[in-house]
C-alpha positions in Angstrom: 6.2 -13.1 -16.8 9.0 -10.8 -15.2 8.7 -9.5 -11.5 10.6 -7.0 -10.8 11.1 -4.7 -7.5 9.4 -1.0 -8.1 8.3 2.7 -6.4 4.9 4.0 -6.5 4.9 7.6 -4.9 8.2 6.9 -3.1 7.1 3.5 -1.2 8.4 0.2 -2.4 6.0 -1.7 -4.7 6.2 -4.8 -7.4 5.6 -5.2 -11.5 4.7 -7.8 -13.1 4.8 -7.2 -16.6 4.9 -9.5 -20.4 5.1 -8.7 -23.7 2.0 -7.1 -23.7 1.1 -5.5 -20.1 2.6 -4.5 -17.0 0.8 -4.1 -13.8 2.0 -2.4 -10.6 1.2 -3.9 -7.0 1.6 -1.5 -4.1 3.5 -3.6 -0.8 3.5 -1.0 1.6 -0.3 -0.4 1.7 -3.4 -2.1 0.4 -3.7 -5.3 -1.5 -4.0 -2.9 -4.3 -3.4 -2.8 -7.6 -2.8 0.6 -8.9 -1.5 0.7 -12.4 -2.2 -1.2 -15.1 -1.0 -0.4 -18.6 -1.0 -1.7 -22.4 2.7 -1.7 -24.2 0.8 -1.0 -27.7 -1.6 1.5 -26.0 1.1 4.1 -24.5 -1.4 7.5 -25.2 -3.8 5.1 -23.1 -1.0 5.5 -19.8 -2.1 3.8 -16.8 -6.0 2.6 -17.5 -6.6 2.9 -13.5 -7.6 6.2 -11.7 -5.5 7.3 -8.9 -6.6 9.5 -6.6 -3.9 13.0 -6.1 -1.3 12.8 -3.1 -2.9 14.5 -0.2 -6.5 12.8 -0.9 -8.4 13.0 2.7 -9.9 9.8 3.9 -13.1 8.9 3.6 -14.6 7.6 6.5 -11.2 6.7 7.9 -10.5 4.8 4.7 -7.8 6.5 1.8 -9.7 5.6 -1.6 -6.2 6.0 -3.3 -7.6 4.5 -6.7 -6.5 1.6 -8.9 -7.8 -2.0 -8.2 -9.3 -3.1 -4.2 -10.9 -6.1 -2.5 -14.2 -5.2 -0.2 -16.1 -7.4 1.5 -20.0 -6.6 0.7 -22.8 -5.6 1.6 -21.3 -2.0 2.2 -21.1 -0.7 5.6 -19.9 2.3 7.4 -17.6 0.7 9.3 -16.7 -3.1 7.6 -16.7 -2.1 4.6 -14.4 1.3 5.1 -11.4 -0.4 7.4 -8.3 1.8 6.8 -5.5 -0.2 4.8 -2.1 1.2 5.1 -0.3 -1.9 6.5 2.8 -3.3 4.5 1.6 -6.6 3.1 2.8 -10.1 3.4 4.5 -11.0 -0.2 4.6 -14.4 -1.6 6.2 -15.3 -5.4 4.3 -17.5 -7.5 5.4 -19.0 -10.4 2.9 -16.7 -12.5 2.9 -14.0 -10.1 2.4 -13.1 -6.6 0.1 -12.7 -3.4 -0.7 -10.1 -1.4 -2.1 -10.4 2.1 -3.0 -7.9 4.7 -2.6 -8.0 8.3 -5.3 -9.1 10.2 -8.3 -6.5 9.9 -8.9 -6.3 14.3 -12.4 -4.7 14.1 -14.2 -7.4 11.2 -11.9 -10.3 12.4 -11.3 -10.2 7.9 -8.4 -11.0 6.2 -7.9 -10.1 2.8 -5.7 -11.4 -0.2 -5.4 -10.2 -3.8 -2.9 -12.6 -5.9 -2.1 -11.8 -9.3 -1.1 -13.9 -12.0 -0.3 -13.3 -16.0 -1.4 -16.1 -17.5 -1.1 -15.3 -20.9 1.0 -12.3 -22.4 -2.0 -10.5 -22.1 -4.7 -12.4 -19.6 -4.6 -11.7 -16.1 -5.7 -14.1 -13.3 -7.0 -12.2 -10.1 -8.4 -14.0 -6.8 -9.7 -12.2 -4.2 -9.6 -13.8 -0.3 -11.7 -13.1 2.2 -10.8 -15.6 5.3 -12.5 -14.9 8.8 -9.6 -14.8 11.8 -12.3 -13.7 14.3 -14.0 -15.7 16.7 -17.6 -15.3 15.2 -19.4 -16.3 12.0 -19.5 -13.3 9.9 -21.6 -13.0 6.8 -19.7 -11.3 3.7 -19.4 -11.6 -0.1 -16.1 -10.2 -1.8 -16.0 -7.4 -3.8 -13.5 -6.4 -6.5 -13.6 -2.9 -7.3 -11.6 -1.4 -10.1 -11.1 2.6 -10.2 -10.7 3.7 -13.8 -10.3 7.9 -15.3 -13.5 9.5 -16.9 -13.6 10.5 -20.3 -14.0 6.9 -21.8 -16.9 4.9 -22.4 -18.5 1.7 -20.2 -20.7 -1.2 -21.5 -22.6 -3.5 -19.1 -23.8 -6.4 -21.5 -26.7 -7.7 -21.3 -28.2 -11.7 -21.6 -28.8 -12.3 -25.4 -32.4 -12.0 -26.2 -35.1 -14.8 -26.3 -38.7 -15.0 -27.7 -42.1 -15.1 -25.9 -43.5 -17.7 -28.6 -40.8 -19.5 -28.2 -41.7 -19.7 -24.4 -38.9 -17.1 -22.6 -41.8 -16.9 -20.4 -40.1 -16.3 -16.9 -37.9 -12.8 -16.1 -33.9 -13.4 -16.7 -32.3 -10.6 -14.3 -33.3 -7.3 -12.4 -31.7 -4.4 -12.8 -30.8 -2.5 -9.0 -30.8 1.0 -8.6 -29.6 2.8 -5.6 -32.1 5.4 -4.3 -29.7 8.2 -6.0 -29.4 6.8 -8.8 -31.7 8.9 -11.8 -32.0 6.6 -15.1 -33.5 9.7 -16.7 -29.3 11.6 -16.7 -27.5 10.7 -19.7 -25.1 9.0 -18.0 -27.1 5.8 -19.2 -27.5 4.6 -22.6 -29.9 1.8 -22.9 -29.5 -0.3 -26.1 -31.0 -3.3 -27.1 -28.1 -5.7 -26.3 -26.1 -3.6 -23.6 -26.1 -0.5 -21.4 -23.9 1.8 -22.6 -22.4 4.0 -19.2 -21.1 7.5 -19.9 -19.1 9.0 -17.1 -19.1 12.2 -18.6 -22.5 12.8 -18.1 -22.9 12.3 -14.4 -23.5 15.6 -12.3 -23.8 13.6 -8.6 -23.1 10.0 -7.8 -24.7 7.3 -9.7 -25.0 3.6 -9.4 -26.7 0.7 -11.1 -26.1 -3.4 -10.7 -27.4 -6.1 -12.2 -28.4 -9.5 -11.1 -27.3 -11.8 -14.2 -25.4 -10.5 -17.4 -23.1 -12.6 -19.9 -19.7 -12.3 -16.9 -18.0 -9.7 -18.7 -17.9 -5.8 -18.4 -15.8 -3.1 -20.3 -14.7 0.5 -20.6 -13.1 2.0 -23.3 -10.7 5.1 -23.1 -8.2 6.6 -25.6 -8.3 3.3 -27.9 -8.0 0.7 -26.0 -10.4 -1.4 -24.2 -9.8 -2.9 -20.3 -12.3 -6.1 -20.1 -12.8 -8.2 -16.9 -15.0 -11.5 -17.1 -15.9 -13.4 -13.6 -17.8 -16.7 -13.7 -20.9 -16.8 -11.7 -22.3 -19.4 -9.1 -25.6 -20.5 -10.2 -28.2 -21.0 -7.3 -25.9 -18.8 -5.0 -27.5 -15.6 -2.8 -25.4 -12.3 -4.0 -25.7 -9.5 -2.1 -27.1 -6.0 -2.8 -30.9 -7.4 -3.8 -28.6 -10.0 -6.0 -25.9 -7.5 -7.8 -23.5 -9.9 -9.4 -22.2 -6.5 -11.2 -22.5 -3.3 -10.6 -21.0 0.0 -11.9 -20.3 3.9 -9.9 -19.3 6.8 -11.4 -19.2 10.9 -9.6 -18.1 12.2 -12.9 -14.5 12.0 -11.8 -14.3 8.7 -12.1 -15.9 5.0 -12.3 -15.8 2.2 -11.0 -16.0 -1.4 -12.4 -17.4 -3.9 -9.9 -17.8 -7.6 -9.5 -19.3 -9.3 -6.6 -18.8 -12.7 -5.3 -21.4 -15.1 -3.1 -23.0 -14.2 -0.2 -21.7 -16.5 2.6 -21.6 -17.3 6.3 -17.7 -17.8 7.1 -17.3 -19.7 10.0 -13.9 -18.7 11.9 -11.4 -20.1 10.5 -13.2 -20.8 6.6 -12.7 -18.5 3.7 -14.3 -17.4 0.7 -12.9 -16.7 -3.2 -13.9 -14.7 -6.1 -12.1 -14.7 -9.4 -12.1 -12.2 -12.3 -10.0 -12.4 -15.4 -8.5 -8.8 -17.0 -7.1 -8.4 -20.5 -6.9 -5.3 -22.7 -8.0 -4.9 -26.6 -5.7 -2.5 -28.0 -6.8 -0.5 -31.0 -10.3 0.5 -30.7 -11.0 3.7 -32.6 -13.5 6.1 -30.6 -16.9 4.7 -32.3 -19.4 6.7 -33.9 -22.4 5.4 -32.5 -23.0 3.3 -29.4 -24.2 0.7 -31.6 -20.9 0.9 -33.7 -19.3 0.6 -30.6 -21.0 -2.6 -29.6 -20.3 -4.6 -32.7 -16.5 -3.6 -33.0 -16.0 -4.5 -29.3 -18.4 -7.5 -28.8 -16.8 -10.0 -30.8 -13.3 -9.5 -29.7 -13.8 -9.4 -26.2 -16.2 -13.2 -26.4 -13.0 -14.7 -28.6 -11.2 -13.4 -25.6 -13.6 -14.8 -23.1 -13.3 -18.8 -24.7 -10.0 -18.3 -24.9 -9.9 -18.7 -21.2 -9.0 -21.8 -19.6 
């Protein structure tokens, strides 16, 4: 892993690069993560969306794009706390951390560190720690911004058999109330759901409360793949959403959600997802073709995972 000093839009920033990716890390804003890019994928550029230079805020909060740690569930004024702060840096031997000053209105701290643990597996742990002086009740939330014009797949659990007594439900899927299953945008096959950005004309959003741990989208050949490992018995939040996925049409968004908790002031909560990207997909015929090129490469990847 190298570490180098960088610029992103004129502010200083970090990579982190090997062999095989290289990552950039904003320091003057965020923790974000706002470029990430496959050396043997170059027509791919940077797999993250960022948002154009003069982008308004949104409810006092700059979107800017790339990768960002929430704390769920969503609120108008939690969830949307403005992030422009220079961060506190700290190396690690595989990486580094990124903290943000003290959010004064939630009493939340947040802290993305990265680490390349492989030439091309990325480590990312998000932090939520509670400075403020009361208990405050919070999951994180890793969000990850990514261009239209590629291709998403929310797995599903592998099927079972009612005479072979799958007699109880194994997840619920969790609309938002404008979310329409009838648009295009949503391809429902037998082993995943296939998620076209393309297709969506207003906002759209869907989670899930179990699915294998992985999701991906595919753009331009290559495929960007996060996993997270989920607590069993633990309250998510969002009517359970361990996953969900957004897209406007401009872009989507990739999203893993940690455990709902009570932080006590002073305690602090984590939530890990691993990245890699599978270089070389050709733009599949069929969603079904799709599924069995990407499938099997993408659980080799997942045991590969220490």
């Amino acid at each position: 892993m190298k570490l180098a000093k960088t610029e992103y839009r004129g502010a200083p920033a970090l990579a982190l690069s090997t062999r095989a990716l290289e990552l950039v890390a904003t320091t003057e804003f965020g923790p974000r993560i706002i470029s990430l890019r496959a050396k043997d994928s170059p027509k791919a550029g940077n797999l993250f969306f960022e948002f154009p230079r003069g982008e308004k805020r949104y409810h006092g909060y700059y979107l800017r794009g790339g990768h960002r740690l929430w704390s769920a569930p969503e609120h108008i004024v939690r969830t949307y706390q403005p992030d422009d702060s220079p961060l506190a840096v700290t190396a690690l031997p595989e990486g580094v951390s990124l903290e943000q000053p003290l959010e004064g209105k939630t009493g939340l701290q947040k802290t993305i560190q990265v680490e390349l643990i492989g030439e091309s597996t990325v480590k990312v742990t998000h932090k939520l720690r509670n400075r403020g002086e009361r208990p405050v009740e919070c999951a994180p939330w890793a969000l990850t911004v990514m261009p239209t014009g590629g291709y998403g797949v929310l797995p599903l659990l592998p099927k079972g058999s009612h005479e072979a007594g799958d007699l109880l439900p194994a997840y619920t899927l969790i609309p938002w109330l404008f979310t329409d299953l009838a648009l295009p945008v949503w391809n429902f096959r037998r082993d995943f759901i296939g998620v076209d950005p393309t297709r969506a004309v207003s906002a759209q959003k869907l989670g899930i409360s179990n699915f294998p741990g992985w999701v991906a989208y595919w753009r331009a050949g290559a495929a960007f793949v996060k996993y997270t490992r989920q607590v069993r018995g633990a309250t998510y939040p969002d009517l359970g959403s361990r996953l969900e996925i957004f897209t406007n049409g401009k872009n989507i968004e990739l999203e893993t959600l940690g455990a709902l908790k009570k932080l006590e002031p002073g305690r602090r909560t984590i939530h890990v997802e691993y990245w890699t990207v599978l270089s070389g997909i050709p733009k599949p015929s069929t969603p079904a073709a799709f599924s069995r090129f990407l499938v099997p490469r993408v659980i080799r990847w997942v045991n590969s995972i220490p």
